[in-house]
C-alpha positions in Angstrom: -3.5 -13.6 12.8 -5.4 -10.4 11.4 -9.1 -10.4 11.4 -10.6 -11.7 8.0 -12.5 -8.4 7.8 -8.6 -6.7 8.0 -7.3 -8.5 5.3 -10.6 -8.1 2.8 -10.5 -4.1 3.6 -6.9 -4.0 2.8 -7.3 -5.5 -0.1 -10.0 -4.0 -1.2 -8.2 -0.6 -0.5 -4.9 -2.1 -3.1 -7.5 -2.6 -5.6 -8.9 0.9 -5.1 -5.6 2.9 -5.4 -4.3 0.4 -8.7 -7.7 1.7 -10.5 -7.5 5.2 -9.7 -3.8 6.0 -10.0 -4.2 6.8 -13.7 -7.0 9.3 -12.6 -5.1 10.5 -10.1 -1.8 11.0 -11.7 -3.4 12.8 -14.2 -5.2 15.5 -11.8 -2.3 16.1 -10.1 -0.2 16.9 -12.9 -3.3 20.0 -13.7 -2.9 20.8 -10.0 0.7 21.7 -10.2 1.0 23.2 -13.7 2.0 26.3 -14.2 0.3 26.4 -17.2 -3.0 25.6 -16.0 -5.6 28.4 -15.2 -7.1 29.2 -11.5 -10.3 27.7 -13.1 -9.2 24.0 -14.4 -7.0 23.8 -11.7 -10.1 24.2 -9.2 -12.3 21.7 -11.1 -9.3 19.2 -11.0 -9.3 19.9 -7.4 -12.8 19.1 -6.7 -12.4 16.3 -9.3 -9.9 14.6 -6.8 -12.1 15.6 -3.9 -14.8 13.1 -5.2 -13.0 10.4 -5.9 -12.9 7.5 -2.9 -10.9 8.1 0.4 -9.8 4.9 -0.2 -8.2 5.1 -3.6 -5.3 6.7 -2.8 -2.2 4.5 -2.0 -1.3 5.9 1.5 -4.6 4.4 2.6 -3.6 0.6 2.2 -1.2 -1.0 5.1 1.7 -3.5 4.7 0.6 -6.6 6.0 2.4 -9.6 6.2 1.1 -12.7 3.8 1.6 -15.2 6.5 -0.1 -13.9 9.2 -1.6 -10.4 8.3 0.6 -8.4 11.1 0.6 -5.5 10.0 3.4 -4.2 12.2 7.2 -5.5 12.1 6.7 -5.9 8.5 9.9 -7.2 6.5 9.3 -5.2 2.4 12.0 -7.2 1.1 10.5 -10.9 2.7 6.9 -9.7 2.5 6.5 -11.1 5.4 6.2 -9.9 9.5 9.5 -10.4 11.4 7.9 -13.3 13.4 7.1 -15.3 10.4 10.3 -14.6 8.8 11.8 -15.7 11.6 10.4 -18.6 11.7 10.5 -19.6 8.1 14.1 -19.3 8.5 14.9 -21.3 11.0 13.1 -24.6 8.8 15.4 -22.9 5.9 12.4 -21.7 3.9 14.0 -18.5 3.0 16.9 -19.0 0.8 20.0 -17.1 1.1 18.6 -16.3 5.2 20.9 -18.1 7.8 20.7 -17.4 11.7 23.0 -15.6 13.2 25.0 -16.4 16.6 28.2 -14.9 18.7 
């Protein structure tokens, strides 16, 4: 199980890039217009510079909802391969069966 303090940052972090992604979206697209002079395009730059480290969305990890591993992460279960594991095995998951040769 993650640290409490794990989780909380991380989801702090979500919450962070969901509010600035607007902001950010529209900075970007000044950055890489053409159209756009040397001067917005710098003051969009240093727009984005100010905003938080932690807005952007590379900054938040995966984490499984089970346990909070954050490695071995399943995107399709939501879930680490551990816990999908063994959620499958009670037959929690549907459409999931074990395998055996």
């Amino acid at each position: 199980m993650a640290t409490l303090a794990k989780l909380i940052t991380n989801g702090k972090r979500k919450k962070l890039a969901i509010k600035y992604a607007p902001l950010r979206a529209k900075l970007k697209e000044v950055i890489s217009s053409a159209s756009a002079s040397p001067e917005e395009k710098d003051k969009a730059n240093r727009k984005m510079q100010s905003l938080p480290r932690n807005s952007t969305k590379v900054r938040f990890r995966n984490r499984c909802e089970i346990s909070g591993r954050p490695r071995g992460f399943l995107r399709k279960f939501r879930m680490s391969r551990i816990a999908l594991r063994d959620y499958g095995l009670r037959g929690d998951v549907p459409g999931l069966i074990k395998s055996s040769w």
